[in-house]
C-alpha positions, 0 to 999 in steps of 0.5 A: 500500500505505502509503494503504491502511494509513492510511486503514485506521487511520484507520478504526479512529480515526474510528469509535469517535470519530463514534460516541461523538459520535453517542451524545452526540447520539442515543440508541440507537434512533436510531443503530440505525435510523441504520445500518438506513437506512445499510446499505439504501443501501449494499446497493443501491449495491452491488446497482446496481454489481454489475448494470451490471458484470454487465451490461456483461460480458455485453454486451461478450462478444456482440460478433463 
């Protein structure tokens, strides 16, 4: 419970930190084709992880 809150206000520390920077660095633009790409991959990352759980269910509820 105590890891969880750190790492939840840790977030809330990092995030407007690396962003400012980003900002610093990158335009606009960028930092929204940045997170395009970024959210792509997750969304896969999440698609992949949700079929082998589901697939594994499946295949482990077949057994005699």
């Amino acid at each position: 419970m105590g890891f969880l809150g750190t790492m939840r206000n840790t977030g809330k520390i990092l995030g407007p930190l690396l962003t400012g920077l980003l900002l610093g660095w990158l335009d606009y633009a960028a930092i929204f084709q940045l997170s395009a790409v970024t959210m792509a991959v997750v969304a896969l990352a999440i698609y992949i992880n949700q079929a082998r759980n589901s697939l594994s269910a499946l295949v482990g509820s077949r057994q005699p």
